[in-house]
C-alpha positions in Angstrom: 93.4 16.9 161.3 90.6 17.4 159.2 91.1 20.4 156.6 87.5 22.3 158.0 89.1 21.6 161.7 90.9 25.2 163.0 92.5 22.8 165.9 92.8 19.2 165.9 89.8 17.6 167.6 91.6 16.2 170.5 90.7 13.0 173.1 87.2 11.8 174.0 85.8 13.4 176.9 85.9 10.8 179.3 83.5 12.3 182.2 80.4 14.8 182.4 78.8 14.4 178.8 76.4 12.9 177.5 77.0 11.1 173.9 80.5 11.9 171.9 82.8 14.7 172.8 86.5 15.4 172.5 88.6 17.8 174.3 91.8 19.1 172.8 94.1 21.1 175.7 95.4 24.7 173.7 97.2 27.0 177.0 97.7 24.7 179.6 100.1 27.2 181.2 98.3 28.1 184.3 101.5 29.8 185.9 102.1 32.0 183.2 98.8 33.3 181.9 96.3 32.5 185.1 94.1 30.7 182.1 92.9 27.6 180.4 91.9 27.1 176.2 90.5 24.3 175.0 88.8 23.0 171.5 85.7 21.1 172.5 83.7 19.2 169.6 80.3 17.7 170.5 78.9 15.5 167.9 75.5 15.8 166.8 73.0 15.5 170.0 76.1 15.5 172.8 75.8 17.7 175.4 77.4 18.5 178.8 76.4 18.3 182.3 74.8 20.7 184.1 77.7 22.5 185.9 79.0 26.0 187.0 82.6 27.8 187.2 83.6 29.8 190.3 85.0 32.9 187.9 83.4 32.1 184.8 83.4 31.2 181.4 83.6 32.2 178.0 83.0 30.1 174.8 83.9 30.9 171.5 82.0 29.1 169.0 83.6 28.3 165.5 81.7 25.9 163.4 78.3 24.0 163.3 75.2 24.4 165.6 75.0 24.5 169.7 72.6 25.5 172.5 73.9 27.2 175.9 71.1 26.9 178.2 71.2 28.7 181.7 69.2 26.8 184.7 65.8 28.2 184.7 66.2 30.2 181.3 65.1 29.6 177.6 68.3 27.6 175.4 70.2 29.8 173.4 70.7 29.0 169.2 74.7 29.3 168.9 76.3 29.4 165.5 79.6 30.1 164.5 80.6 33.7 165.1 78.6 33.5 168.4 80.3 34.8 171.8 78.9 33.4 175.1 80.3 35.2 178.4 79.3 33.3 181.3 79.2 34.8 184.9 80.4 33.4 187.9 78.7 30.3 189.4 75.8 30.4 186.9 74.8 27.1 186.6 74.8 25.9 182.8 75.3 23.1 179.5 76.0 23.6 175.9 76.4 20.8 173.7 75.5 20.5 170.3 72.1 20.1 168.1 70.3 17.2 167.2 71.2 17.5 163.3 74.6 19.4 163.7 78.4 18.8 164.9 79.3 21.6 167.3 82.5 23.2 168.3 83.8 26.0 170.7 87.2 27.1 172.3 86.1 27.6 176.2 88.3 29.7 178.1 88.3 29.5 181.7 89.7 32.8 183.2 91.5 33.0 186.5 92.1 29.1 186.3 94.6 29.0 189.3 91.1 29.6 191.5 88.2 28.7 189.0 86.6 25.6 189.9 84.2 23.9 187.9 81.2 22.2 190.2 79.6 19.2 188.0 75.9 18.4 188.3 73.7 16.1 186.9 73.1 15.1 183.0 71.4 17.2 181.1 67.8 15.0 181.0 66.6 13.9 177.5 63.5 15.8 178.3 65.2 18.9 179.0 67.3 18.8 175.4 64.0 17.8 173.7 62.4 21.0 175.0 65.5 23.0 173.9 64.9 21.7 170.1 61.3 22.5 170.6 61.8 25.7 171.1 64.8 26.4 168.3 61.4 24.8 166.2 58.9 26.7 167.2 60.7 30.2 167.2 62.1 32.3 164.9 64.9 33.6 167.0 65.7 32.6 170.4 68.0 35.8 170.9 71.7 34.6 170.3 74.2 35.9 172.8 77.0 37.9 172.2 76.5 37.8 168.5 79.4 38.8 166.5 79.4 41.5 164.3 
């Protein structure tokens, strides 16, 4: 594990990204806590499908630089610190920035029902506009920001 790593970085993602990802499993016990943790790390320009959750998700973004982008909806900056609570069946990515590593624990409430719908990639035009627009404005209003 690398010393700037909070978790260790896990396996590659082997479905539903686009460029390199890994996936490290933290509460796996469904039975007990009705919930999933995981450390994703996208490296630099890696991104996930476009895809939604039945009950939601949050993300909880530790290190390096990452959009979240809602279908239909400007991309969101995220930077470590950053908080993203995602509603039911809102259809979504996140992945990381051209220039930057990115990494967040998702946790995916009420896992025993929450199903995850996968859609398609995330086009290269569509991640180009979201680092046009982290260029051309000074603040793309961050969600959740921590305190």
């Amino acid at each position: 594990m690398n010393k700037n790593e909070i978790f260790p970085k896990g396996q590659k993602a082997p479905a539903y990204f686009t460029g390199d990802a890994w996936v490290e499993m933290l509460i796996t016990d469904v039975a007990t806590y009705d919930l999933l943790s995981y450390n994703v790390t996208f490296a630099p320009g890696s991104r996930n499908y476009w895809h939604e959750h039945s009950e939601g998700q949050l993300l909880l973004c530790t290190s390096g630089e990452g959009y979240y982008q809602e279908k239909g909806k400007p991309a969101q900056l995220l930077k470590a610190g950053d908080v993203v609570e995602i509603k039911r069946n809102v259809l979504h990515w996140h992945g990381a920035t051209a220039t930057s590593e990115f990494v967040h624990v998702g946790i995916t409430p009420k896992a025993s029902n929450n199903q995850v719908t996968w859609h398609e990639p995330v086009s290269d035009e569509e991640y180009r506009n979201a680092i046009k627009q982290e260029k051309n404005e000074e603040s793309i209003g961050i969600i959740g920001k921590s305190a």
